[in-house]
C-alpha positions as CSV (number, residue, x, y, z in Angstrom):
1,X,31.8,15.4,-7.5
2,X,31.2,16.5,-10.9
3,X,34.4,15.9,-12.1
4,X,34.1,12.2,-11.3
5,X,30.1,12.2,-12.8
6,X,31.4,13.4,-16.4
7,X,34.6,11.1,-16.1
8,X,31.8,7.9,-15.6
9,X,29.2,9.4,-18.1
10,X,31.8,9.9,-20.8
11,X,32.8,6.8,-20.5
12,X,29.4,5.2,-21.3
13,X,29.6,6.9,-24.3
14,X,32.8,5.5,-25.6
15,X,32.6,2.4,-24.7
16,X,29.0,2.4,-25.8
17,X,30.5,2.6,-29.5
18,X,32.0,-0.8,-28.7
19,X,29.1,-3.2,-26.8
20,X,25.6,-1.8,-25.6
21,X,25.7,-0.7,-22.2
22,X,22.1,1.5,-22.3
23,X,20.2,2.2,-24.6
24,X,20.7,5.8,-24.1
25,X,23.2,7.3,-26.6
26,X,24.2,11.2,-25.1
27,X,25.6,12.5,-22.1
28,X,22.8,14.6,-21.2
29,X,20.1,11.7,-21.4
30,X,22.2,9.2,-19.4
31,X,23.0,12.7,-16.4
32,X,19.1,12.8,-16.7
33,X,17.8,9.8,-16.5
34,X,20.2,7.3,-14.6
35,X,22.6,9.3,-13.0
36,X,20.3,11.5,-11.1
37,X,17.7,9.3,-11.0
38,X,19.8,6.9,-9.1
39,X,20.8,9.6,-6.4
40,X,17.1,9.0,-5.4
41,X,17.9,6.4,-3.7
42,X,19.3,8.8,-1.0
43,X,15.6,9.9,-0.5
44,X,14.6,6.1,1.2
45,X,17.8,5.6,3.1
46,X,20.5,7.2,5.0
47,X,23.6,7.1,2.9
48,X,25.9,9.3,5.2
49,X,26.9,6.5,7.5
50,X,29.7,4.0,6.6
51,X,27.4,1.3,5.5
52,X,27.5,-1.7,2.6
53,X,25.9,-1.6,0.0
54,X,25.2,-4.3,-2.8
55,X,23.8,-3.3,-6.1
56,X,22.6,-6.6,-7.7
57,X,22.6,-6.7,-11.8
58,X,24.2,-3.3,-11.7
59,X,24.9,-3.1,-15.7
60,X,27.0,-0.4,-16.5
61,X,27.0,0.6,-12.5
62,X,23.9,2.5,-11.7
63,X,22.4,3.2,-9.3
64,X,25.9,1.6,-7.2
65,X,28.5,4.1,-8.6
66,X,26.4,6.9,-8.8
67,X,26.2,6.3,-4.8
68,X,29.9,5.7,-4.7
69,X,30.6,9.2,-6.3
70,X,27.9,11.1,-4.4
71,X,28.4,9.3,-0.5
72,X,31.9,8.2,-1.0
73,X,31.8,6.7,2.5
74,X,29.6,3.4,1.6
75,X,31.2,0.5,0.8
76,X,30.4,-0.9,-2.5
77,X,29.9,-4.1,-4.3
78,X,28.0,-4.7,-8.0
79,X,27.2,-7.6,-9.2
80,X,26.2,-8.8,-12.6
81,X,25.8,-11.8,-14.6
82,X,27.5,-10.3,-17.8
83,X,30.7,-10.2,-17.8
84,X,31.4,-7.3,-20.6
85,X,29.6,-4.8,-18.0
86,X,31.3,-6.1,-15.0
87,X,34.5,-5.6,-16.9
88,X,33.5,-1.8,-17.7
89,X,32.8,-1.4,-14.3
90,X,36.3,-2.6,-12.9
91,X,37.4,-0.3,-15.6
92,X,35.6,2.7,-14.2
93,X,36.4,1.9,-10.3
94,X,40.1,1.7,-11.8
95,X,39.9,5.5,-13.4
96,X,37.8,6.9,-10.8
97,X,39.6,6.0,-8.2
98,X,36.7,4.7,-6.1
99,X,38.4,2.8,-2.8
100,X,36.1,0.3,-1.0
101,X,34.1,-0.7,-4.4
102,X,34.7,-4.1,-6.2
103,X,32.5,-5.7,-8.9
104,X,31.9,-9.2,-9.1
105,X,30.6,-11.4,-12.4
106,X,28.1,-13.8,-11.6
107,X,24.8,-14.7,-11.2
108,X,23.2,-13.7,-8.0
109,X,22.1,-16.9,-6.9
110,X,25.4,-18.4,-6.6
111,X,27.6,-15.2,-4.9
112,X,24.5,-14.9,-2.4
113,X,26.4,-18.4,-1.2
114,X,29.4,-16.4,-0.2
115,X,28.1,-12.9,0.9
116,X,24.7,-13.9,2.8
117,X,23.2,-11.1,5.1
118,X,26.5,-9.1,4.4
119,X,25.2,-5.8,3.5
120,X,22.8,-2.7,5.0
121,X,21.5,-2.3,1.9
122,X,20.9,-4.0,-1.7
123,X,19.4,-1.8,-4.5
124,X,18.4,-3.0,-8.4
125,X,17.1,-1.3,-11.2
126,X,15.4,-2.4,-13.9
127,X,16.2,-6.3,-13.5
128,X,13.3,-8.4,-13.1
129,X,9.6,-8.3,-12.2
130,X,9.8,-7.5,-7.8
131,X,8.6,-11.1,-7.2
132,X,12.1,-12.5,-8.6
133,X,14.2,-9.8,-7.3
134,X,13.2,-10.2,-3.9
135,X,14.9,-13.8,-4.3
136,X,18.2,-11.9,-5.9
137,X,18.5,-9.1,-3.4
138,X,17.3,-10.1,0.2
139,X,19.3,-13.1,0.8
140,X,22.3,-10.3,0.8
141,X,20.7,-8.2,3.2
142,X,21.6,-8.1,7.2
143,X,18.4,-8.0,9.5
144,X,17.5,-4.5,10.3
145,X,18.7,-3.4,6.7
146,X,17.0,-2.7,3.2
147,X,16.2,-3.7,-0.4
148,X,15.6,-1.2,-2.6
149,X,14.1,-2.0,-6.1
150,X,13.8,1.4,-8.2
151,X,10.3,0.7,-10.9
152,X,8.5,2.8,-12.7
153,X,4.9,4.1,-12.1
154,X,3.2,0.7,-12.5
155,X,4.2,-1.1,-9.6
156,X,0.7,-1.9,-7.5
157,X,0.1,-5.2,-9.1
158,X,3.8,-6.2,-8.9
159,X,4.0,-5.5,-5.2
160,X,0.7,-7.5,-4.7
161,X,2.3,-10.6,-6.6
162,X,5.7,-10.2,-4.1
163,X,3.8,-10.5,-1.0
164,X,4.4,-14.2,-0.2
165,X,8.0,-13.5,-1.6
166,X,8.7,-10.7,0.5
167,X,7.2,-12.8,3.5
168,X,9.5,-15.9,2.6
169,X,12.5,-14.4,2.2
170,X,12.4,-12.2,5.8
171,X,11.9,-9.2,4.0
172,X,8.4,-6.8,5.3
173,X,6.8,-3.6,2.2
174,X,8.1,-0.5,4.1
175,X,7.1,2.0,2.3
176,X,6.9,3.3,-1.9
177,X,8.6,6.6,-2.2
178,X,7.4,8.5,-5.4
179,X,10.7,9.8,-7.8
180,X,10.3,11.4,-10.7
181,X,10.4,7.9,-13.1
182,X,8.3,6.1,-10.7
183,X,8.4,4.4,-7.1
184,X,11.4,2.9,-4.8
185,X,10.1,0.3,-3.2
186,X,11.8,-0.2,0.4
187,X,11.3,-3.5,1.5
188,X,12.9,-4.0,5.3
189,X,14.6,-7.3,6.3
190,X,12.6,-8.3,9.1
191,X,14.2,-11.3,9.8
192,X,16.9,-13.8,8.5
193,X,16.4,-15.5,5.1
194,X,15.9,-19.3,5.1
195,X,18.6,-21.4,4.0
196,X,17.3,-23.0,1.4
197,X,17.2,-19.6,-0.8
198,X,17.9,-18.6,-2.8
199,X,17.1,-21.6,-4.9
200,X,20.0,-22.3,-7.7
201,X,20.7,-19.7,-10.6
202,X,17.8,-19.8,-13.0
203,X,14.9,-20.8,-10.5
204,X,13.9,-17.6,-8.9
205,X,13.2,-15.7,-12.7
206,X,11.8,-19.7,-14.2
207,X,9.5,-19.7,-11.0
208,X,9.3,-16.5,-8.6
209,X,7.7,-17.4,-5.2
């Protein structure tokens, strides 16, 4: 797959000249520190089935195409609220030939409406404090499937203050698996997410559960 790794990655880079899509300016810095570090995901859940899997304010696609490339099996969906990224995304899916992968713009809140407890899995980097994103992700989630939230190191006090989150929206702490930039949280759906959430787009970040 590393034909289709250097395709993505140089792509970054160009069209990283045109709008900010990371912060992170070379090829061997984005490889390094997205692109491998979103294989880790692999290490908290079994990507070798045909399963679906929802990456939730995916940016410029990781850790969803990353997976794509890697375990080219899994259905894929991203999702993101700005529509420049979700537009480079389309654009890579197109190059990259990726079948079974579509990105959607929006906010999480509202697709959750059409997609609820669709997907084995939902994963997010680097989008909001746990509390929040448990109201993004585990509406999307099937019972007997995962969220994944990839943080860095400092993540005690933020899984303490998602407890009655977790607990509200059917979702039970698994386990933290320890990566090189930090932890995944795995957070198992335990049981089916109340209707009433997620609450409408702006809520969840404004006031987290």
């Amino acid at each position: 797959m590393d034909k289709l790794s250097n395709k993505y990655i140089d792509e970054i880079v160009l069209w990283n000249r045109k709008f900010n899509l990371t912060g992170l300016k070379t090829g061997e810095e984005i490889r390094l520190k997205l692109y491998d570090d979103s294989l880790n995901i692999a290490k908290a859940f079994d990507l070798s089935k045909k399963i679906e899997v929802v990456d939730i304010g995916c940016g410029a696609g990781f850790p969803g195409i990353p997976l794509k490339i890697e375990y080219p099996n899994i259905g894929l969906t991203l999702i993101d609220s700005v529509a420049k990224k979700i537009d480079f995304v389309k654009h890579v899916i197109n190059i990259l030939g990726l079948n079974d992968a579509r990105a959607i713009w929006g906010r999480a809140e509202d697709i959750a409406k059409d997609h609820r407890e669709q997907f084995d899995l939902a994963v997010s980097r680097a989008v909001a404090e746990l509390n929040t994103l448990c109201e993004y992700c585990l509406p999307f989630v099937k019972v007997g499937g995962s969220f994944i939230a990839q943080k860095g190191p400092d993540i005690e006090e933020e899984i303490m203050s998602a407890e009655v989150a977790m607990k509200s929206l059917g979702g039970n702490l698994k386990e933290k698996v320890k990566v090189p930039s930090g932890y995944l949280v795995v957070i198992e759906k335990i049981k089916r997410t109340p209707k009433q959430f997620p609450r409408r787009a702006g809520i969840p970040a404004k006031r987290p559960l």
